[in-house]
C-alpha positions in Angstrom: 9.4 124.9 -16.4 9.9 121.6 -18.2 11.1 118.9 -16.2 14.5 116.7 -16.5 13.8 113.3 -18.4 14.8 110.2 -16.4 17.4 108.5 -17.2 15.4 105.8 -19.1 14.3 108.3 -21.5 17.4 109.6 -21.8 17.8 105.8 -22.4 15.6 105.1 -24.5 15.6 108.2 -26.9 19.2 107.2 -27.5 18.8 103.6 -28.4 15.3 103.0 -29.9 16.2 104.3 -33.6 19.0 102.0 -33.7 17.0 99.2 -31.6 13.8 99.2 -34.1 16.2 99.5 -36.7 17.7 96.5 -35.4 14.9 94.7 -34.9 13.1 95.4 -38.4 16.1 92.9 -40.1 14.8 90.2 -37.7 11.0 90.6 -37.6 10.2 93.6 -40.1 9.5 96.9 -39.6 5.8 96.7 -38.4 6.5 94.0 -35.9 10.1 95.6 -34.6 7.5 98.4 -33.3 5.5 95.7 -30.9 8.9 94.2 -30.0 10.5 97.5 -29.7 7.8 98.3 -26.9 8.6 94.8 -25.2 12.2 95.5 -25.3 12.0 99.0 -23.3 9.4 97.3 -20.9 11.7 95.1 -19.9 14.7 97.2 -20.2 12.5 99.7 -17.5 11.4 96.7 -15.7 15.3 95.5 -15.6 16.9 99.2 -15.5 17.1 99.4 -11.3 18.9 95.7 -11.3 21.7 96.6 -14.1 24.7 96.0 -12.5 26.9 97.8 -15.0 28.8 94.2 -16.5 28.4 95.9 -20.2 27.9 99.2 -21.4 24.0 100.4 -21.0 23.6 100.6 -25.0 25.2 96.6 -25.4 23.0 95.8 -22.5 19.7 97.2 -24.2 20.9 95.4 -27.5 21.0 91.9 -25.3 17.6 92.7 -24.6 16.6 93.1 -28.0 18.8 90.1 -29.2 16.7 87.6 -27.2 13.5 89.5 -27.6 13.7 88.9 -31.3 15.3 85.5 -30.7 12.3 84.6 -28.6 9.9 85.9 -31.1 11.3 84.6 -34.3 11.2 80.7 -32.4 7.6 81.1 -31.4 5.0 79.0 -33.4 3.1 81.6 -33.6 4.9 84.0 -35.3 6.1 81.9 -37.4 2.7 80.8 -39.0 1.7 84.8 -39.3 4.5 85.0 -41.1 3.5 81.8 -43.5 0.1 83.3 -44.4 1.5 86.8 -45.6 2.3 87.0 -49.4 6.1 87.5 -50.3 5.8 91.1 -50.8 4.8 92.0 -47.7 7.9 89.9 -46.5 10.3 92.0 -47.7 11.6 94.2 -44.8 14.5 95.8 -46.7 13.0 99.3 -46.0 15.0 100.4 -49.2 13.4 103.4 -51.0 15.4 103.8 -54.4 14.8 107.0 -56.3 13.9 105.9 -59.7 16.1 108.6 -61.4 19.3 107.3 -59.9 20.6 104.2 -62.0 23.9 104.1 -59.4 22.2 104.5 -55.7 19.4 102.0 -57.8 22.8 99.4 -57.7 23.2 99.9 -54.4 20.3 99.3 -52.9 19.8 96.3 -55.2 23.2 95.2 -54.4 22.1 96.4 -50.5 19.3 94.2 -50.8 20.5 91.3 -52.8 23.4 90.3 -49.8 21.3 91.3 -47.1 18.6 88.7 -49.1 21.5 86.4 -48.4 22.5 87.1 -44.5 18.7 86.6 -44.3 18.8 83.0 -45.3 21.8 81.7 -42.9 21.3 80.1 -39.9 19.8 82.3 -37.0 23.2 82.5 -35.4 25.0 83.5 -37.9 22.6 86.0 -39.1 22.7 87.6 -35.6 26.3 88.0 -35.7 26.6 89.6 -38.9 24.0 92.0 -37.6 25.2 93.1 -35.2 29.0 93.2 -36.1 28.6 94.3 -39.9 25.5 96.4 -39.8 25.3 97.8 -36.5 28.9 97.9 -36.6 29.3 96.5 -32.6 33.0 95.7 -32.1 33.4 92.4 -31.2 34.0 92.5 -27.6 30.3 94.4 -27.8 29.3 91.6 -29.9 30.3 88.8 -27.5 28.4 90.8 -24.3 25.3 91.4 -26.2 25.6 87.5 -27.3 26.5 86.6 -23.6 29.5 84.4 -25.3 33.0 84.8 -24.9 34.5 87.0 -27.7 36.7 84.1 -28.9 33.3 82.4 -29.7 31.9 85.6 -31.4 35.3 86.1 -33.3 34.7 82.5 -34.5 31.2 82.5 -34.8 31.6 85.7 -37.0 34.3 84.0 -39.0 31.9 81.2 -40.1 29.0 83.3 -40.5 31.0 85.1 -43.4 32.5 82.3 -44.6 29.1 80.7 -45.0 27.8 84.3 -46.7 30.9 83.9 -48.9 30.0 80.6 -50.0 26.2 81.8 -50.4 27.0 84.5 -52.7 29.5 82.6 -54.9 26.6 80.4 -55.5 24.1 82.6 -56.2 25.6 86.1 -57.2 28.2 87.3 -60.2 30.3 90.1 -58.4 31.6 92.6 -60.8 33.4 95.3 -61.0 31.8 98.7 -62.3 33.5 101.8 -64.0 34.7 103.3 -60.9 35.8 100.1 -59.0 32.9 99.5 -56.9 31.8 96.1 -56.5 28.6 95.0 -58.1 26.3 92.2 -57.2 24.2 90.4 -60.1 22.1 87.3 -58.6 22.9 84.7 -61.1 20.0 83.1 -63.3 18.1 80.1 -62.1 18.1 77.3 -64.4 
């Protein structure tokens, strides 16, 4: 007779696709697997003082948030991360399929904006992770943030205003044959 899982398995089997995923934006995908282990270490360590303030998921997700917030301000990280070639830098985990010129826009244009999320401030970056691609509502936002949701609300607001401003710099948006947007990074000079 197989026996019940805990409730941190349960836990844990829920979240941790969606916490490495998480992760892999801020560290990459190799790394998000040594954080991810950190993060349900301390999440087990923590799991018997939860009080219950947030929902167990947004709770897990604070963990993460200053896991990889910990780990991207370390020295040492961030001198790994100055000794590997650019290649190995991208973390985009996009697989086109060569045969597919449309899904091949996509991803580019996937890749292209989150290119540019990747190069604002940490802040902002965590906010528009966490509200635009793990879709959080912003009350969720706010907890996992441990900042009033007026602050994420404005936070948020600035983080895509300064995206905005990013990708008018950098990017022609078009339009293509079937009204779907379309991101071309403009030519450098």
């Amino acid at each position: 007779m197989a026996s019940q899982p805990t409730p941190f398995e349960t836990l844990e089997a829920a979240t941790r696709p969606k916490v490495l995923s998480y992760l892999s934006r801020f560290v990459g995908p190799t790394e998000a697997e040594d954080l991810a282990q950190e993060v349900f270490l301390k999440v087990h360590q923590g799991l018997g003082s939860y009080r219950g303030e947030a929902k167990l998921a947004t709770w897990v997700f604070q963990v993460a948030t200053h896991a990889a917030l910990d780990r991207l301000k370390s020295a040492s990280y961030r001198a790994s991360r100055a000794q590997l070639p650019e290649t190995v830098l991208d973390s985009t985990g996009l697989h086109a399929a060569p045969d597919h010129g449309q899904e091949l826009l996509k991803e580019e244009m996937c890749r292209c904006i989150r290119g540019l999320v990747d190069t604002l401030p940490l802040d902002y970056r965590t906010i528009i992770y966490l509200s635009e691609l793990k879709e959080l509502r912003i009350g969720e936002v706010a907890e996992v943030l441990g900042i009033s949701p007026g602050s994420a609300k404005m936070r948020l607001h600035r983080a895509r205003r300064m995206l905005r401003a990013q990708m008018e710099q950098d990017c022609r948006i078009l339009l293509d044959e079937q009204a779907e947007l379309q991101c071309d990074r403009k030519e450098v000079p």
